[in-house]
N, C-alpha and C positions, 0 to 999 in steps of 0.2 A: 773082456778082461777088466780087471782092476788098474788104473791109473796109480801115478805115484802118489805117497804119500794116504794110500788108502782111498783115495776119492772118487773110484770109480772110473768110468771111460767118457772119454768126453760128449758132452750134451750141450749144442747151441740153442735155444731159447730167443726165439723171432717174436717179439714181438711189435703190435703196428700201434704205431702215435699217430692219432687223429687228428692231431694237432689241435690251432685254433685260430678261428678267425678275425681279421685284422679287420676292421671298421673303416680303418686311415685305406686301405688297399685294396678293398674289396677282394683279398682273398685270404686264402688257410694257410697260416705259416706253423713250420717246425712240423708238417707231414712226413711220413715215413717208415720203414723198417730199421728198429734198434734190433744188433744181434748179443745175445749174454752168454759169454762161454762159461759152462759149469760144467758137471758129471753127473751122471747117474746110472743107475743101473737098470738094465731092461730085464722083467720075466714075464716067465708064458703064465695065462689064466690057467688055472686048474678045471680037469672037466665040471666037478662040480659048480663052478664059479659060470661055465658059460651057460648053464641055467638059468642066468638072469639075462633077462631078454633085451637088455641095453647093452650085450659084450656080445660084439660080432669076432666070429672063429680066428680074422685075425687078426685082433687087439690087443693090445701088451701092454703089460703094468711098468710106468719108468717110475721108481721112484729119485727124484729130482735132489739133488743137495742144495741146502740152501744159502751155501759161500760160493763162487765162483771159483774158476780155477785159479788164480788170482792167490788166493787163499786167506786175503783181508777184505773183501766188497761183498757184501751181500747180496745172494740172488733177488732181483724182483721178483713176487708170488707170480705165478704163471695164472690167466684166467682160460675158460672154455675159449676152446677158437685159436688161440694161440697156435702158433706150431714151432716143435720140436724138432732136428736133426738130430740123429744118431746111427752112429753105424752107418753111415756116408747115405741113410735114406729118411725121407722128409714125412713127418707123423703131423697129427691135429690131435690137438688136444681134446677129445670129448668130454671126460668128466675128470675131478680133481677134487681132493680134500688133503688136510692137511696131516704130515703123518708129524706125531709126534709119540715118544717114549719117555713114561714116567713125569710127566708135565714137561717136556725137554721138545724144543723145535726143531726137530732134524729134516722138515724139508717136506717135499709134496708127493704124494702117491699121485700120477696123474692117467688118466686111463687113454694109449693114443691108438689111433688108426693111421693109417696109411695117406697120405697126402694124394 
């Protein structure tokens, strides 16, 4: 379903900070998973679409907003690998571009599977 305010249903946005390594400490600081609640919306590929031999039967198109729920923070761009929660189940991000309308950035098509 649709979230208030038009936004879509909710979408957390996991992504992993590698952090970096500390010279003084001999180790990696600020490692971890950051979570970004935003929305988006999930659809099914069309048969046509699972012709292309990189969309397994079941991967779904989110496309991702690119304000948080929040509704003043912008989403971080999500990369491959990332992974996605929706719909209380946990996707990977496999492929991703950006979808925008009329030169306008409304956010990322991203292609996920299944965690």
């Amino acid at each position: 379903g649709v979230g208030s305010g038009g936004q879509g249903a909710p979408a957390t946005l996991h992504k992993i900070n590698k952090g970096v390594y500390n010279p003084r400490t001999s180790k990696i600081e600020g490692a971890g998973q950051v979570d970004y609640e935003g929305s988006g919306l999930r659809i099914n590929y069309t048969t046509f679409e699972y012709r292309d031999t990189t969309i397994e039967k079941n991967d779904y198109k989110l496309y991702l907003c690119p304000v948080l729920i929040d509704g003043t923070t912008d989403c971080p761009a999500p990369t491959i690998g990332d992974t996605i929660t929706f719909d209380n189940d946990l996707y990977k991000v496999i492929n991703l571009e950006a979808w925008n309308a009329s030169g306008l950035a409304c956010g990322w098509k991203c292609q996920m599977r299944k965690a």
